[in-house]
Structures are given as structure tokens and as C-alpha cells.
C-alpha positions in Angstrom: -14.5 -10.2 -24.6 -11.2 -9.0 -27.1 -8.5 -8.0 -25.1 -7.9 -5.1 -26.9 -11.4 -3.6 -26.3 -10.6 -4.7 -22.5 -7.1 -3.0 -22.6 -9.1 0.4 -23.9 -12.0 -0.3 -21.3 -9.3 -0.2 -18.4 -7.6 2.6 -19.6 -10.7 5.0 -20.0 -12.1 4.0 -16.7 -8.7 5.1 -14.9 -8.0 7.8 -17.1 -11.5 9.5 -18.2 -12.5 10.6 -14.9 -13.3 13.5 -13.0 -10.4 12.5 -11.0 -7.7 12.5 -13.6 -9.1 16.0 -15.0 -8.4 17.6 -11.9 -4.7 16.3 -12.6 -4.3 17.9 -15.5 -6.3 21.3 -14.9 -3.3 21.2 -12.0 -0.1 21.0 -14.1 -2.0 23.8 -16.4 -2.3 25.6 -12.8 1.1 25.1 -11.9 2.4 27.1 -15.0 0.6 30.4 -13.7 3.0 31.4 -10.1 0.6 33.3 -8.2 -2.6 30.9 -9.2 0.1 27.9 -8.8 0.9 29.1 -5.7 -2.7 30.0 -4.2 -4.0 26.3 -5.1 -0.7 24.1 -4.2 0.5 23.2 -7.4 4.2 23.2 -8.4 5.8 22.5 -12.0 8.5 20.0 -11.0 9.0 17.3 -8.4 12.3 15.8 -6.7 13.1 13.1 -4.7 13.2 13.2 -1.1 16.8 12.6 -0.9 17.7 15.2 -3.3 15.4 17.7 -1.5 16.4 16.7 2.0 18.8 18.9 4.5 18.7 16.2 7.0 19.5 12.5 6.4 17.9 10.8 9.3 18.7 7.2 8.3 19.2 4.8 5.2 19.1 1.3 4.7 19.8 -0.7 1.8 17.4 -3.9 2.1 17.8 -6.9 0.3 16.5 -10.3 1.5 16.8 -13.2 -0.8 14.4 -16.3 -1.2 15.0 -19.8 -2.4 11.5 -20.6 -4.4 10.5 -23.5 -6.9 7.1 -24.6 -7.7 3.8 -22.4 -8.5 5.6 -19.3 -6.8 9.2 -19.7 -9.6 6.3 -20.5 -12.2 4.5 -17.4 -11.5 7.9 -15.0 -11.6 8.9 -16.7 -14.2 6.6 -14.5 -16.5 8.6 -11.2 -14.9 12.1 -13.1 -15.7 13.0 -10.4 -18.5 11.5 -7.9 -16.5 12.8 -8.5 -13.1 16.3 -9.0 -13.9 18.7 -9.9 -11.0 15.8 -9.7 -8.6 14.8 -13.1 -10.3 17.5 -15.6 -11.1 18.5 -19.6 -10.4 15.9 -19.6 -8.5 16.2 -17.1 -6.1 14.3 -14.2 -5.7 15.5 -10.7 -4.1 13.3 -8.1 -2.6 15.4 -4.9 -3.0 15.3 -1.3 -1.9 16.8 1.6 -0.3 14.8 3.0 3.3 15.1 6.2 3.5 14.5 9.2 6.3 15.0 12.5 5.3 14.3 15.9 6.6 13.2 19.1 4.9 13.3 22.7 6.2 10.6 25.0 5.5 8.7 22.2 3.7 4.8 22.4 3.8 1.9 20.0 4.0 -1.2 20.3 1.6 -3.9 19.1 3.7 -6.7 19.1 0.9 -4.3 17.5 -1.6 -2.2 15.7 0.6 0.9 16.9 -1.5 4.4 17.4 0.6 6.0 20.6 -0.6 10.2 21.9 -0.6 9.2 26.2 -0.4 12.4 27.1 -1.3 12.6 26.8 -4.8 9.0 25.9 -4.8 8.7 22.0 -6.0 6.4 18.8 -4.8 8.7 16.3 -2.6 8.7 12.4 -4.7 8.8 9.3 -2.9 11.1 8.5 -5.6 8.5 5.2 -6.5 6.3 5.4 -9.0 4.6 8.4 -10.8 6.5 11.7 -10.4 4.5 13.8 -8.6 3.5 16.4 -10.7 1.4 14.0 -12.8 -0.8 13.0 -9.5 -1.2 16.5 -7.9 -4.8 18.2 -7.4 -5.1 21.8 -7.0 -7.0 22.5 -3.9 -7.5 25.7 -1.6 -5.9 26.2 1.7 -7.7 28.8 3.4 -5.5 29.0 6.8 -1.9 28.5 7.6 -0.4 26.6 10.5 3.0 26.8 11.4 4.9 24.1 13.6 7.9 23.9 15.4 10.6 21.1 15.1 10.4 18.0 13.5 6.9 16.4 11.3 5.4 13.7 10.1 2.3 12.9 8.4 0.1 10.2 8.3 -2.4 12.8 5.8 -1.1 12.4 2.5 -4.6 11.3 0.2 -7.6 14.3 -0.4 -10.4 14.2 2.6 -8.3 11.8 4.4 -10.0 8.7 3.9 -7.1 7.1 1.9 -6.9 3.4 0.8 -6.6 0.5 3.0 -3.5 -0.7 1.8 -1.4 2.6 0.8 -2.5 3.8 4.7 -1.3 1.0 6.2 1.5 -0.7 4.0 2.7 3.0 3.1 1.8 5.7 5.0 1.4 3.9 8.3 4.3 1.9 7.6 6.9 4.6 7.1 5.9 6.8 10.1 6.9 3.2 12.2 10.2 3.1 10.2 10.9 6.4 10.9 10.2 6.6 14.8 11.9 2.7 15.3 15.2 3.9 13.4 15.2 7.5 14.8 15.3 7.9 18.2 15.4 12.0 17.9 12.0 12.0 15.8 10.2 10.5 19.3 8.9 13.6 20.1 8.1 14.7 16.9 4.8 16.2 15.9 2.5 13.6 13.3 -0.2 15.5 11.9 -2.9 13.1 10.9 -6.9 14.3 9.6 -9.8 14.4 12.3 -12.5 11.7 12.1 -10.4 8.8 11.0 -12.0 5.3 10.4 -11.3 2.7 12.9 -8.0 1.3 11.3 -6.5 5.0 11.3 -7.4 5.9 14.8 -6.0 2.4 15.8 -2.8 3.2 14.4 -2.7 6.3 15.9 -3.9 5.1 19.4 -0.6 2.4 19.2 1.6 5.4 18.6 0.3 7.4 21.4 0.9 4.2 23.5 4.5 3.3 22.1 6.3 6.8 21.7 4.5 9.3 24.6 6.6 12.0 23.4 4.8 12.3 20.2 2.3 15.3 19.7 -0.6 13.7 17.1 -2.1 16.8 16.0 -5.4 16.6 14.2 -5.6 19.3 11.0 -8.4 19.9 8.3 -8.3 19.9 5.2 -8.2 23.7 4.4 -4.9 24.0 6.4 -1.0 24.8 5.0 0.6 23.2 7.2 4.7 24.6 7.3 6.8 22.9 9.2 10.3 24.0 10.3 11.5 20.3 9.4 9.1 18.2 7.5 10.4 14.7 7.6 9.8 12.4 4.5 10.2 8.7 4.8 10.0 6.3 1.5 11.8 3.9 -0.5 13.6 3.9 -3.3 12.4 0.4 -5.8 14.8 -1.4 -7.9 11.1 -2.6 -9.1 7.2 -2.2 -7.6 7.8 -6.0 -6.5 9.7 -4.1 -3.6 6.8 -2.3 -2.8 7.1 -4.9 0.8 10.9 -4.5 1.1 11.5 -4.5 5.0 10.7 -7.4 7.0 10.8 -5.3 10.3 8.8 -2.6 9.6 5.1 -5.5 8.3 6.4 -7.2 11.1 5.6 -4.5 13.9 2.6 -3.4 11.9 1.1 -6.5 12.7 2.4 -6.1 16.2 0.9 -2.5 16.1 -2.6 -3.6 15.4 -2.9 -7.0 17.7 -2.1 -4.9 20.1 -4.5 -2.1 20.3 -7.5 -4.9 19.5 -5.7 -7.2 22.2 -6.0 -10.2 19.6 -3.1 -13.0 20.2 -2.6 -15.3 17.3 -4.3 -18.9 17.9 -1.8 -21.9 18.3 -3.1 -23.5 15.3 -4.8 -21.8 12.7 -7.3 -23.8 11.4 -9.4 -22.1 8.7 -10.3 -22.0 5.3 -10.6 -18.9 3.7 -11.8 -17.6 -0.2 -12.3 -13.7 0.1 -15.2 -12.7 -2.0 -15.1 -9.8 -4.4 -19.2 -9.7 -5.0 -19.7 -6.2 -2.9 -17.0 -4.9 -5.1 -17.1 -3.7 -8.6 -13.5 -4.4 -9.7 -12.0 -7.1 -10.8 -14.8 -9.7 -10.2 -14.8 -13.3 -11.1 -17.7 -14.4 -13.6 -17.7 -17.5 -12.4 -17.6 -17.1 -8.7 -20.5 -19.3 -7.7 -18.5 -22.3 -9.5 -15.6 -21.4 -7.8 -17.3 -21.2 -4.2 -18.9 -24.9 -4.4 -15.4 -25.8 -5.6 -13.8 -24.8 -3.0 -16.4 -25.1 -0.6 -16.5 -28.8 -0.9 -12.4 -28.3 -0.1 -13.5 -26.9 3.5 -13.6 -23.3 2.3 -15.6 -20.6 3.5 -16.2 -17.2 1.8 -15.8 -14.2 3.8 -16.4 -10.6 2.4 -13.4 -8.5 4.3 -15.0 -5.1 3.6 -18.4 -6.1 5.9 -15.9 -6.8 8.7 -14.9 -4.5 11.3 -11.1 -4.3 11.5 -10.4 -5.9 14.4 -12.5 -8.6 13.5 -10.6 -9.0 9.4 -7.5 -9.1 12.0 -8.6 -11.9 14.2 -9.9 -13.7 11.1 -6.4 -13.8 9.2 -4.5 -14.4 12.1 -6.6 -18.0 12.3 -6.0 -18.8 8.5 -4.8 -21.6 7.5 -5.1 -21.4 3.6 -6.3 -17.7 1.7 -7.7 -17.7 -1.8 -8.6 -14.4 -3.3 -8.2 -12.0 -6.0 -5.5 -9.7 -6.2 -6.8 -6.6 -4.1 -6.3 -4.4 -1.1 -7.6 -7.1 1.3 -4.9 -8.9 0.8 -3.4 -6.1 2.8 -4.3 -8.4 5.8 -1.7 -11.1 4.8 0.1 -9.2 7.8 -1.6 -10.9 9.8 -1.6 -14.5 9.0 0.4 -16.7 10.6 4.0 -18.0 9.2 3.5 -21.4 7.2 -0.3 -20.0 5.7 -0.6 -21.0 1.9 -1.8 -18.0 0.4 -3.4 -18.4 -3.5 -3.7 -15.2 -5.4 -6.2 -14.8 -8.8 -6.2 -12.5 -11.0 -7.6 -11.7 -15.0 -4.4 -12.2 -17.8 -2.4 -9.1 -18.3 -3.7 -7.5 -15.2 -1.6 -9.1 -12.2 2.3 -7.8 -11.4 4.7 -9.3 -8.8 3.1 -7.8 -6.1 1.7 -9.4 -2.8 4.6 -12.1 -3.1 6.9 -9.7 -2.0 4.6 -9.5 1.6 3.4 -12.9 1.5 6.9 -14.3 1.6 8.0 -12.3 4.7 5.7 -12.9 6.7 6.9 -16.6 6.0 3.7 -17.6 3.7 3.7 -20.5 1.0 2.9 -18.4 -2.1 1.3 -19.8 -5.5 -0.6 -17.4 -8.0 -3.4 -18.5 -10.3 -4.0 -16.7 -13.7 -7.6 -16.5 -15.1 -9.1 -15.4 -18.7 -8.7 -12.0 -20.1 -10.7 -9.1 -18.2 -13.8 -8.0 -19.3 -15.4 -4.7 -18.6 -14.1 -3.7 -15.0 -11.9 -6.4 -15.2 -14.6 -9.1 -14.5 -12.4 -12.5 -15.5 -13.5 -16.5 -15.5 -11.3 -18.7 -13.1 -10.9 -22.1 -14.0 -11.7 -24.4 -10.8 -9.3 -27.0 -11.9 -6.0 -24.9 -11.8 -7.1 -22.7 -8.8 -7.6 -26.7 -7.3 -3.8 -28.1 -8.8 -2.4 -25.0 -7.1 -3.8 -25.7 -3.8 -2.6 -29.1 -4.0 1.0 -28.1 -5.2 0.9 -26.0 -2.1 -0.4 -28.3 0.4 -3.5 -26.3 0.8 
């Protein structure tokens, strides 16, 4: 496959969509006030701590690791672009927690866009994509109005959300917020009904930890305005921080082993390769070759999406080595034990400095394996005999 035909291939897929043409009917929404107004569209965006009227808490996070082998090799190739995160050797994960609240700010539940009224503008998590390029107009037909502080755990359209951006996001910085704040323990978290069994388990461990909490289920034609909307994100030096914050993936995997009462085994044992084949993204071409390989290395393949949740917990907590393409499932590294080898895959010129960042606190060995260009839905060849030289490097 050229690469350049790949390149355009990737593009058009995430870009020529019916998704991304609801993105831009909104910013051509936004430019008319009243229509702007009516759908939940705004012109500009802001961070949260430039919005905010309350600083709850910061914290400036930096933890350093000493690496050398396949994990150095693999940042090497971000040396230019990492900077100071990346030098003799040692790697940083960097960023600023922040907690911040917002009077008069609303909630888009059938957007899931937070909102500053007052001049009207969307509220940034001051990562990534400004907001205004990844609204969606929607129409709110009823308005509720709550008292005191808020936080949401609603913040994707029809609530369903994405494995890892619920749980290594969303879920993530409600935690931060309520273990760093003690005032915001009796807060009210406004979550969508009908969540999936990972959702309502989060939500049943916060009913549990913090009784004072009101979880209030909303739909997804509902304004929510709040009297303090409180925003929690970070603030990246470089998406390898996305994981900055040892603490708060540490009591995320408390959170969930809890709930499912699952207690990590004494000696994790198993040999896991997570299979991509019920998923039409990034793919390997060769995975039956890879599967005997690594098969005959005690591996067995496991497809994390036909597990229940509780069950993909249990599973990582008794791995002993992981190979899998980059991907949410590897969301789940949460839950492996400290001392795990972890091997990620992925197609050339697809892959960033990414699950390192979680893999090494939570105390994992980490080695990355780069296979041939992507294809068509970045489908990619692996060779066996590197994925193999990386487990042995690692000691898996």
C-alpha cells in the first residue's frame, strides 16, 4: 500500500463524515446569536482556568523515569518532539491538575459541551482541539436549574462515550476533584440514564465512597445551569501527559476492584495477546502468523470487547505479559499488576507516546513494536521476529 494513499485514506475516513459535518454546520451556527444560542453553539472557547471564578485546587505534576532498552528506543523517535520530557535517559510525565469553578455555567446534555453564559463561550480543557472545532449543534428542549456545586460525568452525545476517555478522562477527573476537594463531597454529578455496566460501576463506587453526593440522572434534551459548574482537566506540556497523576489511575483501579469485589492474584500468571479481529481499525494483516507465534510462547488471545467488564478486570489483574495494538483496551493496563511487561504494536506513522505514560505508573515494563505502513483502516503487517526480540529484551 503507498503511504501517501494511506495518509489520504486516514484523513478522509476521520474527516469526511457525517460526524465532522455536523462540526462545521456548528461553527456556521454559532455566527447567527439567536440560532447559536437555540442549538448550543458558541464562536469562541477558553480554558477553564481563564473562565473559572473559583480555583478549587492545582497541582503541578511531574514524575520522572530512568528508562533504557526497547522503552528509550521507542521515545527516541519523539526526542525532537518531546523536548525536556525526554533527555539522558530520563523521561518526565508533566502537567498541571486543575479544579476550577464556574458560575452560571451550563451543561449541553445532547452535545455534551460545558458552557461560561456570561459572555457566552464553550469552557476548554485546555488539551487538545479548542473546542469550537468539536462542538455539535443539538436542541435542548427543557431547562434544569441546580443549586451549588456540579460535576459531570456526561460530556460525549447520547452518553455512551468511549471506554478510555470515560474512564481515563471523564471518570478520572470527577475522582481528582472529590479526593483533593473536600467541599465538592456533596456536590451534585449529573451523569446520563441507562449507562453500560462500566459507567454505572463508577457511579455505584461514588455513591459508596462520598454519601453526600447527589448523582442525578438527566436526558439528553436537558440545559442543565448550574449555579457553580466545576471543571476539572489538565493542562499538557505534550499528549504523552495525557496519564500524568499517579494517584488519581491508582484509585481508579481501586474504584473498579472494588465494586466487582476482584482482589489481585498473588502471582499473575498469564499470557495475554488482545485480538483486534471484531474490530475494524487498525487490524494486523498478519494476525494468524502472529497468534501461532506467540502462541507457541504460551500466549493466549483474548478479544476484550466480548468480555463483560468485570471479567476484562479480573483478566488484566492476572497478566503476566500483554501484547496488543495500540487501542482503547489498553485502557485496562490499570489493572495489571506492577512488574507486567506490556508490548504495544502499532502501523508506522500511526503510533504517538501514549500508553507509556500509564504503563509506567502503574510500574509496567514497557517496549513498543512498530509494524509496516497502514493500509486502508490502518490494517498493518507485524513482523513475528521483532514483536518476539522485544519480548525477550523485556523478559516476557
Amino acid at each position: 500500500m503507498n503511504p501517501t494513499y494511506a495518509r489520504w485514506h486516514r484523513w478522509a475516513r476521520k474527516n469526511v463524515t457525517a460526524h465532522q459535518l455536523g462540526r462545521l454546520s456548528a461553527r456556521a451556527i454559532a455566527g447567527v446569536p439567536w440560532l447559536g444560542y437555540r442549538l448550543g453553539t458558541a464562536t469562541r472557547s477558553i480554558p477553564y482556568s481563564e473562565a473559572a471564578d473559583v480555583v478549587h485546587a492545582e497541582e503541578d505534576y511531574d514524575e520522572a523515569f530512568a528508562l533504557d532498552g526497547p522503552a528509550a528506543a521507542f521515545l527516541d523517535d519523539y526526542a525532537g518532539e518531546l523536548g525536556p520530557l525526554w533527555r539522558d535517559g530520563v523521561f518526565h510525565l508533566v502537567a498541571r491538575l486543575g479544579v476550577y469553578g464556574v458560575r452560571r455555567g451550563e451543561i449541553l446534555m445532547g452535545s455534551g459541551q460545558l458552557l461560561r453564559r456570561s459572555p457566552r463561550v464553550l469552557l476548554d480543557t485546555e488539551s487538545g482541539t479548542p473546542n469550537v472545532e468539536k462542538q455539535m449543534p443539538a436542541i435542548h428542549r427543557h431547562r434544569l436549574r441546580l443549586a451549588g456545586p456540579v460535576l459531570t460525568l456526561a460530556r460525549t452525545p447520547r452518553g455512551s462515550g468511549h471506554y478510555y476517555h470515560f474512564i481515563a478522562e471523564r471518570f478520572r477527573f470527577v475522582l481528582h476533584a472529590l479526593r483533593t476537594c473536600p467541599e465538592l463531597r456533596t456536590a451534585t454529578v449529573v451523569v446520563r440514564p441507562e449507562p453500560n455496566a462500566y459507567q454505572k460501576a463508577a457511579y455505584d463506587y461514588l455513591a459508596r465512597t462520598y454519601p453526600g453526593l447527589v448523582i442525578r440522572e438527566v436526558e439528553a434534551d436537558v440545559r442543565v445551569v448550574c449555579e457553580e459548574l466545576v471543571c476539572v482537566g489538565r493542562r499538557d506540556v505534550h499528549r504523552v501527559s495525557h496519564f500524568a497523576g499517579r494517584a488519581d489511575f491508582e484509585e481508579i483501579a481501586h474504584a473498579y476492584r472494588t465494586v466487582y469485589g476482584i482482589a489481585p492474584p498473588a502471582r499473575p500468571t498469564r499470557r495475554l495477546y488482545l485480538s483486534r479481529a471484531g474490530i475494524r481499525l487498525r487490524r494486523t494483516e498478519n494476525e494468524a502468523e502472529i497468534e501461532a507465534a506467540l502462541a507457541a510462547r504460551g500466549f493466549e488471545t483474548v478479544r476484550p470487547e466480548t468480555l463483560s467488564h468485570a471479567d476484562q478486570v479480573r483478566l488484566f489483574g492476572e497478566a503476566k505479559t500483554i501484547v496488543a495494538t495500540g487501542g482503547a483496551a489498553l485502557t485496562n493496563l490499570l489493572f495489571a499488576p506492577a512488574g507486567a511487561t506490556v508490548v504495544e504494536t502499532s502501523p508506522r506513522e500511526i503510533q504517538f507516546p501514549f500508553f507509556i505514560g500509564l504503563a509506567l505508573q502503574m510500574g509496567q515494563r514497557y517496549g513498543h513494536v512498530y509494524g509496516g505502513p497502514p493500509g486502508p483502516h490502518e490494517l498493518y503487517r507485524l513482523d513475528p521476529k521483532a514483536l518476539a526480540a522485544t519480548l525477550d529484551a523485556l523478559g516476557g
